[in-house]
KOLNUDO-251191 format. One record per residue: x, y, z of N, C-alpha, C, O in turn. Coordinates in Angstrom, 1 decimal. Example, Ala and Ser with C-alpha at 12.3 -4.5 7.8 and 13.67 -1.06 7.14 Angstrom:
@n.u = 13.2, n.v = -5.7, n.w = 7.8, ca.u = 12.3, ca.v = -4.5, ca.w = 7.8, c.u = 13.2, c.v = -3.3, c.w = 7.8, o.u = 14.2, o.v = -3.3, o.w = 8.5
@n.u = 12.8, n.v = -2.2, n.w = 7.1, ca.u = 13.7, ca.v = -1.1, ca.w = 7.1, c.u = 12.9, c.v = 0.0, c.w = 7.9, o.u = 13.4, o.v = 1.1, o.w = 8.0
# end
This chain:
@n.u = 51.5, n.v = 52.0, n.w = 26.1, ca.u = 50.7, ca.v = 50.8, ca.w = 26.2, c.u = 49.5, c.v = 51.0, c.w = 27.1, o.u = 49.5, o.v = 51.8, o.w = 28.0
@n.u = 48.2, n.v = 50.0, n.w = 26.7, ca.u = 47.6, ca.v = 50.5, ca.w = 27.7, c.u = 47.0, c.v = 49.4, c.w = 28.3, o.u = 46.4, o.v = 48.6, o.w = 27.5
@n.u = 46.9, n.v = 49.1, n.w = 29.6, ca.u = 46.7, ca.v = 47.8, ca.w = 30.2, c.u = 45.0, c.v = 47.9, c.w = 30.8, o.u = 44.5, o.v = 48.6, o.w = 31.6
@n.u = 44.4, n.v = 46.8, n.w = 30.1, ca.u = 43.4, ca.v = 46.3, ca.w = 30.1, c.u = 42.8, c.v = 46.0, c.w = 31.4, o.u = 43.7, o.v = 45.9, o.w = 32.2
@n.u = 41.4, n.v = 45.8, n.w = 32.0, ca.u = 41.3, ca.v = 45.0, ca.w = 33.4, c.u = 41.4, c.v = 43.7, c.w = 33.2, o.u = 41.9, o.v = 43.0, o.w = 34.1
@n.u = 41.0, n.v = 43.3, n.w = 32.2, ca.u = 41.7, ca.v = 41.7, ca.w = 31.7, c.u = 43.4, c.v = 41.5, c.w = 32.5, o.u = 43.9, o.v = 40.5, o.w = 33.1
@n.u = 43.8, n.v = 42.6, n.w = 32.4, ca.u = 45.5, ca.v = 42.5, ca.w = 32.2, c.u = 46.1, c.v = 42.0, c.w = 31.4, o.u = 47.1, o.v = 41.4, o.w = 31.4
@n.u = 45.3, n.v = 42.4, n.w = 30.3, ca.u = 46.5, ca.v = 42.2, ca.w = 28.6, c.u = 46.2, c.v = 43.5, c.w = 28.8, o.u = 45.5, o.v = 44.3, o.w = 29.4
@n.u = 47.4, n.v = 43.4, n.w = 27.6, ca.u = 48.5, ca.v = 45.1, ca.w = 27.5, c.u = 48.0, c.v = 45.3, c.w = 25.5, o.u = 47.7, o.v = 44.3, o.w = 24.8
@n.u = 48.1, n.v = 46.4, n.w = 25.2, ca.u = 47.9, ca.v = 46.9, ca.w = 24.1, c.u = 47.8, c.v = 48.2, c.w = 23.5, o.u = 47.1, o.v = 49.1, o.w = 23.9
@n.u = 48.9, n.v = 48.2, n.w = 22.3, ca.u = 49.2, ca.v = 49.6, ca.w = 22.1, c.u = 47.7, c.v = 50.6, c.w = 22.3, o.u = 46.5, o.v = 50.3, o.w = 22.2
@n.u = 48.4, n.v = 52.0, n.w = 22.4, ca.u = 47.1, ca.v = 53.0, ca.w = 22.2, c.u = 47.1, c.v = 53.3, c.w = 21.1, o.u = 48.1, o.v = 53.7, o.w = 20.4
@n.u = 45.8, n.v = 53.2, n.w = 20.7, ca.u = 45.1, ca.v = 53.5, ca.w = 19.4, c.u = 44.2, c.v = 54.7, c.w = 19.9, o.u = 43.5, o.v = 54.7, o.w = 20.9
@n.u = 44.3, n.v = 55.8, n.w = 18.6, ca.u = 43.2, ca.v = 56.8, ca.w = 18.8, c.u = 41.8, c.v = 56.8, c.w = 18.3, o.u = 40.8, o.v = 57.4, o.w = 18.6
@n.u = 42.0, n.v = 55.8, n.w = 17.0, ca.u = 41.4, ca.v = 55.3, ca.w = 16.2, c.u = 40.3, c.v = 54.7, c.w = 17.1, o.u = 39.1, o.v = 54.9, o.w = 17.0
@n.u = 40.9, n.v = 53.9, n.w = 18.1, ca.u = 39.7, ca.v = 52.8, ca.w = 19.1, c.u = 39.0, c.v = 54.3, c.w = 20.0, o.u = 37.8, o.v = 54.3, o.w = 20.3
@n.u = 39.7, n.v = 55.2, n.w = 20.3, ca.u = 38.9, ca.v = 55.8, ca.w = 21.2, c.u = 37.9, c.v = 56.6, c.w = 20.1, o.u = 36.7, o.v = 56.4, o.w = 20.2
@n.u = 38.2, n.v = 57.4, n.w = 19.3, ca.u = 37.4, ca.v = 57.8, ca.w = 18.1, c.u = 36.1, c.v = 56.8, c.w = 17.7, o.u = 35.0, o.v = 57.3, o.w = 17.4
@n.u = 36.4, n.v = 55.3, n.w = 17.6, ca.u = 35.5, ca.v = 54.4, ca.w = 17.2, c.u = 34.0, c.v = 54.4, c.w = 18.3, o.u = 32.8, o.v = 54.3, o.w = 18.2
@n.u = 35.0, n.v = 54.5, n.w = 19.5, ca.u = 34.2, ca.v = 54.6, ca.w = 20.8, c.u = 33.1, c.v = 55.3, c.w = 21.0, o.u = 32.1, o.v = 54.8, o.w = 21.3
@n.u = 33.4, n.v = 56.9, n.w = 20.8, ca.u = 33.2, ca.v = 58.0, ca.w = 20.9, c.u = 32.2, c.v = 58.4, c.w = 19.5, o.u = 31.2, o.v = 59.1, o.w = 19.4
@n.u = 32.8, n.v = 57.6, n.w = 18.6, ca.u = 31.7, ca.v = 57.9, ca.w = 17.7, c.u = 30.4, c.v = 56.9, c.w = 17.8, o.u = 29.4, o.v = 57.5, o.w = 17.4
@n.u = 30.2, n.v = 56.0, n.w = 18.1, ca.u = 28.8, ca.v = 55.6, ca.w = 18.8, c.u = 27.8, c.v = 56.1, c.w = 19.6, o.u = 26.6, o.v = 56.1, o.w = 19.6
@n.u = 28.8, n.v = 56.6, n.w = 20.7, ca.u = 27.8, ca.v = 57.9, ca.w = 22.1, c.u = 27.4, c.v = 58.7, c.w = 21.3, o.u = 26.4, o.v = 59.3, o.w = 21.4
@n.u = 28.4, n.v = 58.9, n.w = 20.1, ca.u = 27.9, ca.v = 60.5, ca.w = 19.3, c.u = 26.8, c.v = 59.9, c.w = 18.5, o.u = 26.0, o.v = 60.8, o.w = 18.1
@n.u = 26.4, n.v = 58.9, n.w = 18.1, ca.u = 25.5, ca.v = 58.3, ca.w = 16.8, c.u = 24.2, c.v = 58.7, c.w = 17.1, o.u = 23.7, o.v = 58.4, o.w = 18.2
@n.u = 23.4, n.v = 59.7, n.w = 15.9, ca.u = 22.6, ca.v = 60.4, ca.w = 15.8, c.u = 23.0, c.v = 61.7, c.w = 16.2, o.u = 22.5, o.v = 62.5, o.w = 15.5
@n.u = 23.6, n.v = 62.1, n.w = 16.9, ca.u = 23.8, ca.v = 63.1, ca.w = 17.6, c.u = 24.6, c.v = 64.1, c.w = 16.2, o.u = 25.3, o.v = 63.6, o.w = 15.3
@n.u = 24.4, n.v = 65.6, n.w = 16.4, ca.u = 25.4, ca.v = 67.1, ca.w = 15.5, c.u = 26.5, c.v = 66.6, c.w = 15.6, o.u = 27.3, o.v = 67.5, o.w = 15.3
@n.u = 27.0, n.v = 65.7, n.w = 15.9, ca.u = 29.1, ca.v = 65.8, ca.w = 16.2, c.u = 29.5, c.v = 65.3, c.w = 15.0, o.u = 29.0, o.v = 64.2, o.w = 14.6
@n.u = 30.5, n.v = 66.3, n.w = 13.9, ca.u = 31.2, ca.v = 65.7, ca.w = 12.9, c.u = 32.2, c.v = 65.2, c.w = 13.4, o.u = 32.4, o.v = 64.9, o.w = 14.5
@n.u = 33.2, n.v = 65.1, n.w = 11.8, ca.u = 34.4, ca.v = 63.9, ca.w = 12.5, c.u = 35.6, c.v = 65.0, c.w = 12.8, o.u = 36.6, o.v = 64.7, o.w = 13.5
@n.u = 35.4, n.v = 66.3, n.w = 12.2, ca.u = 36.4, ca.v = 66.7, ca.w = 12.4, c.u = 36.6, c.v = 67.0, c.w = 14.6, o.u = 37.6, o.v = 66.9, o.w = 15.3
@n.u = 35.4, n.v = 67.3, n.w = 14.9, ca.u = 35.4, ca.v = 67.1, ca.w = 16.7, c.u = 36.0, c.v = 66.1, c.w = 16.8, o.u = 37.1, o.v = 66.1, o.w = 17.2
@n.u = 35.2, n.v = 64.8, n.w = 16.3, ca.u = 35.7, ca.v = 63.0, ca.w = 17.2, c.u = 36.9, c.v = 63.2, c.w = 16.9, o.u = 37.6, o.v = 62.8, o.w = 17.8
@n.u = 37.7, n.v = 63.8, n.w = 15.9, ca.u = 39.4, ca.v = 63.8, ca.w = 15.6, c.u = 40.1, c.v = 64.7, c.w = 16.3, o.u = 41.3, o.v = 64.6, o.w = 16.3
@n.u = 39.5, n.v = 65.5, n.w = 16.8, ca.u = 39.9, ca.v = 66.6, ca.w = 18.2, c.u = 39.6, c.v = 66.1, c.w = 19.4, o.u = 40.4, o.v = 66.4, o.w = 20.3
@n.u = 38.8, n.v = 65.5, n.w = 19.7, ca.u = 38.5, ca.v = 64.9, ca.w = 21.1, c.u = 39.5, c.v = 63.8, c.w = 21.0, o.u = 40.4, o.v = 63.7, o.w = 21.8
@n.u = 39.4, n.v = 63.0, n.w = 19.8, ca.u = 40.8, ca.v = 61.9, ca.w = 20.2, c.u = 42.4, c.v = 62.4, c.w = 20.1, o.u = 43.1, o.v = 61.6, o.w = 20.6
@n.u = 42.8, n.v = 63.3, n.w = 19.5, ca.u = 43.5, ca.v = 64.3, ca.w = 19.8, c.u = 43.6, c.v = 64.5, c.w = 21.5, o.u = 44.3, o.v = 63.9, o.w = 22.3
@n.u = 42.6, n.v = 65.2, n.w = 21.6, ca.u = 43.1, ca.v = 66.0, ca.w = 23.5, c.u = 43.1, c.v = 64.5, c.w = 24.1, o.u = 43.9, o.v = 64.5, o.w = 25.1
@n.u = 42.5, n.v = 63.3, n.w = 24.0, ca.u = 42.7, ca.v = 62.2, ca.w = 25.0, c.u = 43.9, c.v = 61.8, c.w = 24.9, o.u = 44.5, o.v = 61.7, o.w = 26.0
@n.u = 44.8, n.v = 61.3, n.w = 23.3, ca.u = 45.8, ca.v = 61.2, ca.w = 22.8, c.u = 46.9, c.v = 62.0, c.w = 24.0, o.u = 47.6, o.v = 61.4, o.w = 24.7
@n.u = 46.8, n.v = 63.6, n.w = 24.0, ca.u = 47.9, ca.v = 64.2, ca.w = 24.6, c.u = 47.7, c.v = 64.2, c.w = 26.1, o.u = 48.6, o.v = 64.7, o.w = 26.8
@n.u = 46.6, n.v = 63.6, n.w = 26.8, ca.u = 46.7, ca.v = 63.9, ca.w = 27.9, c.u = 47.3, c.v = 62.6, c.w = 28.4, o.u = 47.8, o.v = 62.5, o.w = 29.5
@n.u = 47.1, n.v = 61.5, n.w = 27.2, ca.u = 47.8, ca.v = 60.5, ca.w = 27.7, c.u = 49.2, c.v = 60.4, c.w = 27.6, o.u = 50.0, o.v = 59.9, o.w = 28.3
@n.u = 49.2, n.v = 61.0, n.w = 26.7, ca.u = 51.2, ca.v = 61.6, ca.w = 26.7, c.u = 51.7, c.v = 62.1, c.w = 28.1, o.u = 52.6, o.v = 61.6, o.w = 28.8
@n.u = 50.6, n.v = 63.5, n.w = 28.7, ca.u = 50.9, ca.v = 64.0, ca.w = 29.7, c.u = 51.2, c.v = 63.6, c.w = 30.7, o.u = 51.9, o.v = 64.4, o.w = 31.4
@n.u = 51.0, n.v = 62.2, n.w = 31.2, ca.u = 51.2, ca.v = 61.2, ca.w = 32.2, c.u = 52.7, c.v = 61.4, c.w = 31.8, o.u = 53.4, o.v = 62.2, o.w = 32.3
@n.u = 52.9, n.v = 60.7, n.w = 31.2, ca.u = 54.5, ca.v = 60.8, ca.w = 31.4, c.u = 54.7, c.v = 59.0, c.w = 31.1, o.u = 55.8, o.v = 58.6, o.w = 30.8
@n.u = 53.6, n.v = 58.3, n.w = 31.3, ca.u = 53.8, ca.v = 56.8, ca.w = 31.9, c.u = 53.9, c.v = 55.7, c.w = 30.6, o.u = 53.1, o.v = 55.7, o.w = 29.6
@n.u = 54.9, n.v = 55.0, n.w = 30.8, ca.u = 54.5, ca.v = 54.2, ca.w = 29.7, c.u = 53.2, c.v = 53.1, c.w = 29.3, o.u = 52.8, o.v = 52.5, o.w = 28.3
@n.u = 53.0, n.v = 53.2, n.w = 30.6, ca.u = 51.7, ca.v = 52.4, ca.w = 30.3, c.u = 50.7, c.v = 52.8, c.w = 30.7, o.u = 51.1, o.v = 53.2, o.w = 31.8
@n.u = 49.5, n.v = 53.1, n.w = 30.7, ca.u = 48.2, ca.v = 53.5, ca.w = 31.5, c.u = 46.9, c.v = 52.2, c.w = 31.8, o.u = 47.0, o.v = 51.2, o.w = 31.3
@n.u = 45.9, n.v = 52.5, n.w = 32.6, ca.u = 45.2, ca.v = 51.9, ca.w = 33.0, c.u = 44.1, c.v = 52.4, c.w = 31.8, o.u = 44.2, o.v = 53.5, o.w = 31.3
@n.u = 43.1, n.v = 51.2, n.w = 31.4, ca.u = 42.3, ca.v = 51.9, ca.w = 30.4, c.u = 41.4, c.v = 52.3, c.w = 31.0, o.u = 40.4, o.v = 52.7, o.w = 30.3
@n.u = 41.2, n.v = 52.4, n.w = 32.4, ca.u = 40.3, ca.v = 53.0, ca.w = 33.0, c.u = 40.4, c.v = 54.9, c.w = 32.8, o.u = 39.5, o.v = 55.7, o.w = 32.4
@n.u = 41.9, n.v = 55.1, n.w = 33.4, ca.u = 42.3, ca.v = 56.1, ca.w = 33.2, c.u = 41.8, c.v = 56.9, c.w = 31.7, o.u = 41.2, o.v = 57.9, o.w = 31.8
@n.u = 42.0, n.v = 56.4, n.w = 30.8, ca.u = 41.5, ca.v = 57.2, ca.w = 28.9, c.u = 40.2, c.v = 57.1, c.w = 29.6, o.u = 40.0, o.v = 58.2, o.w = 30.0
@n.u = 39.0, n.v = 56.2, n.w = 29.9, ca.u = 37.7, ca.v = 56.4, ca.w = 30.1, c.u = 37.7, c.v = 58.2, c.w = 30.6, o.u = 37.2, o.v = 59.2, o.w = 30.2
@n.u = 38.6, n.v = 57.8, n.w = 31.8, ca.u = 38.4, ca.v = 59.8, ca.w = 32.6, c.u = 38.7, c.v = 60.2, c.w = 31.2, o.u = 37.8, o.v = 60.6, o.w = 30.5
@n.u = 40.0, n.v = 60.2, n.w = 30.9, ca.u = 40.2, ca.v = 61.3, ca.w = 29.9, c.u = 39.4, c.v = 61.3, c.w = 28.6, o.u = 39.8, o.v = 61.9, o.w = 27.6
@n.u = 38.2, n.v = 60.6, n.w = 28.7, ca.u = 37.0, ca.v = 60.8, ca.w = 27.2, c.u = 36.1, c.v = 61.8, c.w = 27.6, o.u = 35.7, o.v = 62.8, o.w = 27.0
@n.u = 35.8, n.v = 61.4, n.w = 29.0, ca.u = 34.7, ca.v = 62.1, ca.w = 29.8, c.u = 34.9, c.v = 63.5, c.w = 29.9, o.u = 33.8, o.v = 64.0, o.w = 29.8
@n.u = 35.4, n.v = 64.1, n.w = 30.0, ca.u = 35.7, ca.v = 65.7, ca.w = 29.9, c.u = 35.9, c.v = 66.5, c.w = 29.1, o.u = 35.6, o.v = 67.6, o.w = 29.4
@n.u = 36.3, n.v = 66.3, n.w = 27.9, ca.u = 36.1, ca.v = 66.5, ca.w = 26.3, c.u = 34.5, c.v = 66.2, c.w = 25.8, o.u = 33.8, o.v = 67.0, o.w = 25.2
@n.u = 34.2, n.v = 64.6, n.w = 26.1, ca.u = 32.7, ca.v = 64.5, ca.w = 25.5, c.u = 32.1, c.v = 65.5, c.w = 26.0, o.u = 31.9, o.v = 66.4, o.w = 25.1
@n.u = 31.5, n.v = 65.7, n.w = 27.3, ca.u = 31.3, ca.v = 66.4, ca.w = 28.3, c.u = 30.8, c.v = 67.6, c.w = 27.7, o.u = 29.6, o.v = 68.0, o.w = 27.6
@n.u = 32.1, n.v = 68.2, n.w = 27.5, ca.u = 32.1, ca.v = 69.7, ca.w = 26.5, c.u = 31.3, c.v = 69.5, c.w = 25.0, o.u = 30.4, o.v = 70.2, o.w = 24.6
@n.u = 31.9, n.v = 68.5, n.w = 24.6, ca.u = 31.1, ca.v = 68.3, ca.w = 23.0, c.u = 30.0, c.v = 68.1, c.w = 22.9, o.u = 29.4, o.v = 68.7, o.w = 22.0
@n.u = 28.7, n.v = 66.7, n.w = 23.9, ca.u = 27.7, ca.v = 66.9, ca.w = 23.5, c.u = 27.4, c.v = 66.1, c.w = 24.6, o.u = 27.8, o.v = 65.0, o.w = 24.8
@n.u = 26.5, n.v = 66.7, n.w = 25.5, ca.u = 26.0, ca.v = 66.3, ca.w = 27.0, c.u = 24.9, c.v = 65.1, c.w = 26.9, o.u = 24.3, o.v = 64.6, o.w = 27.8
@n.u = 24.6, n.v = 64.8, n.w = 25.2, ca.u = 24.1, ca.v = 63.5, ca.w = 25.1, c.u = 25.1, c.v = 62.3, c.w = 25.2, o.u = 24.9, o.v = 61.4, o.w = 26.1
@n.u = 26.0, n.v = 62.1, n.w = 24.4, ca.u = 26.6, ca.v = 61.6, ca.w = 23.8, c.u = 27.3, c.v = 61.3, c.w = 25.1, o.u = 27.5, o.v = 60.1, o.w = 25.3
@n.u = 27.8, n.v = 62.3, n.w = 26.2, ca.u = 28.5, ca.v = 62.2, ca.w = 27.9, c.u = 27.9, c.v = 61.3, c.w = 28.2, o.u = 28.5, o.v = 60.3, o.w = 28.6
@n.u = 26.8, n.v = 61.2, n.w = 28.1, ca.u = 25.8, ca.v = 60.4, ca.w = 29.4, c.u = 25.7, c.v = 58.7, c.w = 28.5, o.u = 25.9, o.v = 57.6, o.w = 29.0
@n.u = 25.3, n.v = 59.1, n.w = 27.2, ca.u = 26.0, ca.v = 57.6, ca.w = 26.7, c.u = 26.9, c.v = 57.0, c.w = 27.3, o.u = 26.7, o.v = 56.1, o.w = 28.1
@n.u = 27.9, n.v = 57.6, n.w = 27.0, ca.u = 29.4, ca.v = 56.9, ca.w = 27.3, c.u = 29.0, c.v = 56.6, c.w = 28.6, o.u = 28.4, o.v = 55.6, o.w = 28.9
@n.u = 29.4, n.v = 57.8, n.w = 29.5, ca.u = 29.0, ca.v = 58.1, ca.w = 30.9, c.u = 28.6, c.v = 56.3, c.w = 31.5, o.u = 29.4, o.v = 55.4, o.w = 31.9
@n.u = 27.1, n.v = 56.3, n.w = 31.4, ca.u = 26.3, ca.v = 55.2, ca.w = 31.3, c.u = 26.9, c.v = 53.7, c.w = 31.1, o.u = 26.9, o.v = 52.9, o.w = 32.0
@n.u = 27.4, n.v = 53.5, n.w = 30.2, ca.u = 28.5, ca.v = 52.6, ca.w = 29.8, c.u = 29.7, c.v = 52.5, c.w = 30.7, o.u = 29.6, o.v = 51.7, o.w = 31.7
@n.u = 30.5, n.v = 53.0, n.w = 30.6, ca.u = 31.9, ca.v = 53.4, ca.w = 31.6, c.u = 31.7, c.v = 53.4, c.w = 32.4, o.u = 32.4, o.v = 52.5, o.w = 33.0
@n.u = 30.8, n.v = 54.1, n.w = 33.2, ca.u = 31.0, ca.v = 53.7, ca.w = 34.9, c.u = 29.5, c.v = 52.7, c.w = 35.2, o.u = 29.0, o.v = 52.6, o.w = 36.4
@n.u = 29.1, n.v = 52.1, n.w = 34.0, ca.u = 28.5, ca.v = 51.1, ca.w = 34.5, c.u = 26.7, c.v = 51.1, c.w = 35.4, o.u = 26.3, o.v = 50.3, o.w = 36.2
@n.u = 26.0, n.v = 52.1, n.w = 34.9, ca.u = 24.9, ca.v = 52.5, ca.w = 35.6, c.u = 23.9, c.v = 51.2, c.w = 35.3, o.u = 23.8, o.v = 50.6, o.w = 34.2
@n.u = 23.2, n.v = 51.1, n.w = 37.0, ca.u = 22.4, ca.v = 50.3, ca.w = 37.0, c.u = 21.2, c.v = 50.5, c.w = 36.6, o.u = 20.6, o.v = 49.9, o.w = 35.7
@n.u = 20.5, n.v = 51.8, n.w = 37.5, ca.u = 19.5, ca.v = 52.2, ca.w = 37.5, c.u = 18.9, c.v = 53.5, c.w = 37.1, o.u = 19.6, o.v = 54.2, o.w = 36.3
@n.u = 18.0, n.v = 54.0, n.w = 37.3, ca.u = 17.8, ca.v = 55.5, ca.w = 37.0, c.u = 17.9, c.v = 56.3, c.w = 38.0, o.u = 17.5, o.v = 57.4, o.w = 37.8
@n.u = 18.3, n.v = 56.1, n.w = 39.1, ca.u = 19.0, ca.v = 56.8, ca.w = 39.7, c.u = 20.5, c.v = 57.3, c.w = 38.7, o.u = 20.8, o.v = 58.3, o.w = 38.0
@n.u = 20.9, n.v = 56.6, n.w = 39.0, ca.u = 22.2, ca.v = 56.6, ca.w = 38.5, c.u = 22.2, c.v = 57.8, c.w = 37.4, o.u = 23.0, o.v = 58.8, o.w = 37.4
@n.u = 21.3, n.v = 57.6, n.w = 36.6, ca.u = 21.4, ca.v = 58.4, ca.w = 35.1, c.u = 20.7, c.v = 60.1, c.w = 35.6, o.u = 21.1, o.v = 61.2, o.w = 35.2
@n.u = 19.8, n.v = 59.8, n.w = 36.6, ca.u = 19.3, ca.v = 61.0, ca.w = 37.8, c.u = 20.3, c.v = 62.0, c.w = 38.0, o.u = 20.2, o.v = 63.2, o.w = 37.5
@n.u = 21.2, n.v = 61.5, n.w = 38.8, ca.u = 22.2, ca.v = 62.0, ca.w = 39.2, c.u = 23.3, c.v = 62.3, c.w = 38.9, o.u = 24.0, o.v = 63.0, o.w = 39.6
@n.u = 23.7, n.v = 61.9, n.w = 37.4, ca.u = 24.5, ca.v = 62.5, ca.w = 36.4, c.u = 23.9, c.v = 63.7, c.w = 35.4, o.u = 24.4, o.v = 64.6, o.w = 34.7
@n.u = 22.7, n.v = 63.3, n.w = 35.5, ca.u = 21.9, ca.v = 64.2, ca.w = 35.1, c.u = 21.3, c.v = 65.9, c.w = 35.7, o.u = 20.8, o.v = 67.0, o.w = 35.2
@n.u = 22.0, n.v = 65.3, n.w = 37.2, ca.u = 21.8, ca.v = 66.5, ca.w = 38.2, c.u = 23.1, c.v = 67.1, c.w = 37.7, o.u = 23.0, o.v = 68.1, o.w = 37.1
@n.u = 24.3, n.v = 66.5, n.w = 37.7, ca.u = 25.6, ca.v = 66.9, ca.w = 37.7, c.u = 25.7, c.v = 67.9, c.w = 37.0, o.u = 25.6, o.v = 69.1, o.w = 37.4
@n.u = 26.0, n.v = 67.4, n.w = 35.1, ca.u = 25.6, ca.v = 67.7, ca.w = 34.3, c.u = 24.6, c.v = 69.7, c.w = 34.2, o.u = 25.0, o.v = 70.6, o.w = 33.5
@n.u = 23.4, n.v = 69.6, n.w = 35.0, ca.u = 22.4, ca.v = 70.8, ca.w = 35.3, c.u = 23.5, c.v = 71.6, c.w = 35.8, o.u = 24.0, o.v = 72.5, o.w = 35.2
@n.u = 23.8, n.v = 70.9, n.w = 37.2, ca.u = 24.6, ca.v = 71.9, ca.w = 38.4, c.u = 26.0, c.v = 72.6, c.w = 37.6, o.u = 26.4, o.v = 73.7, o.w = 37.8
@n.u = 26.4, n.v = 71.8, n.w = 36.9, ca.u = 27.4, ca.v = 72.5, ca.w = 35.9, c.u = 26.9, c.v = 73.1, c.w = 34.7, o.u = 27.8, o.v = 73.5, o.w = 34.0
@n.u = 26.0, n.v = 73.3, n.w = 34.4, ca.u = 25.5, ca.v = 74.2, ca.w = 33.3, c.u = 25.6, c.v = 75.9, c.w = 33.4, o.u = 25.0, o.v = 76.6, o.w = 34.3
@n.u = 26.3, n.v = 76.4, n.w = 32.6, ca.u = 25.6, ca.v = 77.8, ca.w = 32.8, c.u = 24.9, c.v = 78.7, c.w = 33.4, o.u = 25.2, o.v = 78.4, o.w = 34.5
@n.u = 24.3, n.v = 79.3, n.w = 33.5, ca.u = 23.2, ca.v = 80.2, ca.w = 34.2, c.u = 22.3, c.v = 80.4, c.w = 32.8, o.u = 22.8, o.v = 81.3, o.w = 32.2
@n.u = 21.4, n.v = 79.9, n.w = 32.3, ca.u = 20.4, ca.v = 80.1, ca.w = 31.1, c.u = 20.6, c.v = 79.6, c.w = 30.1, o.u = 20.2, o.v = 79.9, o.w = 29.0
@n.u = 21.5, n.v = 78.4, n.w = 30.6, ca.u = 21.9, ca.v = 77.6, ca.w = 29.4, c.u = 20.6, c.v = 76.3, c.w = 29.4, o.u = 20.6, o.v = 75.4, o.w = 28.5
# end
């Protein structure tokens, strides 16, 4: 189950995070067979808790590290959304993140 900041409770669907995930992705190279692997690894990591219920805050983290990997547009979408950015700072600085974790000549 996964408990809302509302505090209503509601089964996990992978479908909703897939639905999610595919809007950050809209326009963007990501087919469906990724969004059905990314909702996959969110799916198992939420198993991995162990917990019967989770915070939906918690799946936000677990989108963000898979997107992340899949398409560093589509991260900052979500990104942006999820934790709620005000300004351009904000997008700056995820934007630095993002760099500072890049490769060397990527």
């Amino acid at each position: 189950m996964v408990a809302k900041r509302s505090g209503v409770t509601e089964p996990f669907s992978r479908e909703k995070i897939i639905a999610g995930v595919r809007r950050a992705c809209q326009g963007r190279p990501v087919d469906e067979d990724a969004l059905a692997h990314l909702g996959h690894q969110v799916q198992e990591a939420v198993r991995a808790t162990g917990c019967a219920e989770i915070a939906s805050h918690e799946i936000g983290l677990a989108i963000l590290g898979p997107l992340r990997e899949l398409d560093e547009v589509a991260y900052l979408r979500f990104a942006s959304v999820y934790r709620g950015f005000e300004s351009l700072e904000d997008f700056e600085k995820e934007i630095d993140s993002l760099r500072d974790a890049a490769p060397p000549g990527a």
